[in-house]
N, C-alpha and C positions, 0 to 999 in steps of 0.2 A: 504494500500500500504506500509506503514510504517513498518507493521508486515512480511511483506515477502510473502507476498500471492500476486498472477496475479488478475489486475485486469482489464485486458483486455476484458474481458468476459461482464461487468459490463460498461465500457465507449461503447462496441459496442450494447449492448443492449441501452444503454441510445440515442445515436446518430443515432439509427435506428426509438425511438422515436421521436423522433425530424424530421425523413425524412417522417413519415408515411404519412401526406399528402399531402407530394411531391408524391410519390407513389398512393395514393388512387388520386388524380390528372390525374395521368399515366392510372391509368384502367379507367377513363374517355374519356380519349381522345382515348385509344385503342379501346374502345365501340364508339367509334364515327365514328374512322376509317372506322367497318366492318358496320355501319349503312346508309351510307349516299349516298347509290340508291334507287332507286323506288323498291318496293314491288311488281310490276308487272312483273318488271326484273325476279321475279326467283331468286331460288337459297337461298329464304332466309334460311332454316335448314342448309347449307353449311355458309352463315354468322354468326349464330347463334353459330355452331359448331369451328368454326376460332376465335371469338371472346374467348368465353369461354377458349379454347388451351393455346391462345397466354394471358392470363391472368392469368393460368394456370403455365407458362412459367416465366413469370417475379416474380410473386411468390417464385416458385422453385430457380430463379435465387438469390432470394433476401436470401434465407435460407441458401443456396450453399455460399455467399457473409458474412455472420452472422459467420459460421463453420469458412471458412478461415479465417476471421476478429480476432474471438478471440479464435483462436489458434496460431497467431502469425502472420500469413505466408502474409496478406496483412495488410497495413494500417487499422487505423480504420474508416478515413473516406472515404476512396477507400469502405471498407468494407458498412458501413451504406449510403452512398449518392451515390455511382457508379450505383447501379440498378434503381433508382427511377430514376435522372437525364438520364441515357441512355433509359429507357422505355419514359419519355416523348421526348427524341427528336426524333428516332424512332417513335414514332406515330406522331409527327407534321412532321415530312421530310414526311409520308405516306400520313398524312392530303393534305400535302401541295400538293405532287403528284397528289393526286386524286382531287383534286378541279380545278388543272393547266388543267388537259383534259385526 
């Protein structure tokens, strides 16, 4: 930093280590979301498919979140803790819906 070089790139890599399993936490509970009816229900390939998406998703969210982070244009910890933290409340508000009725 002293040298004159960003090193933004390097604190949001670091902080994104730091979130991973707040994140691997989140595709927990997202697999939990699309798991938790009966199998007689039906429909499982359409769960299976939902699941995989929306994991898919928060992934992508988290790389899209890394680019901004250290190019300047958010925070770094917007950047590294925003996606894990809103994947899991997002799937506990889901959790929670679905267990309510």
């Amino acid at each position: 930093k002293r040298s004159g070089f960003s090193t933004s790139k390097h604190q949001v890599y670091f902080q994104i280590e730091l979130a991973k399993p707040l994140l691997l936490a989140a595709m927990v509970l997202i697999g939990g979301v699309f798991s938790m009816r009966h199998a007689r229900a039906g429909g499982t390939g359409l769960a299976v498919l939902l699941t995989v998406l929306s994991g898919l998703v928060v992934h992508i969210l988290q790389n899209f979140a890394q680019i901004l982070g250290s190019s300047g244009a958010i925070p770094v910890a917007a950047a590294a803790w925003g996606p894990p933290v809103s994947a899991i409340l997002l799937a506990t508000g889901l959790i929670l819906h679905k267990e309510d009725g």
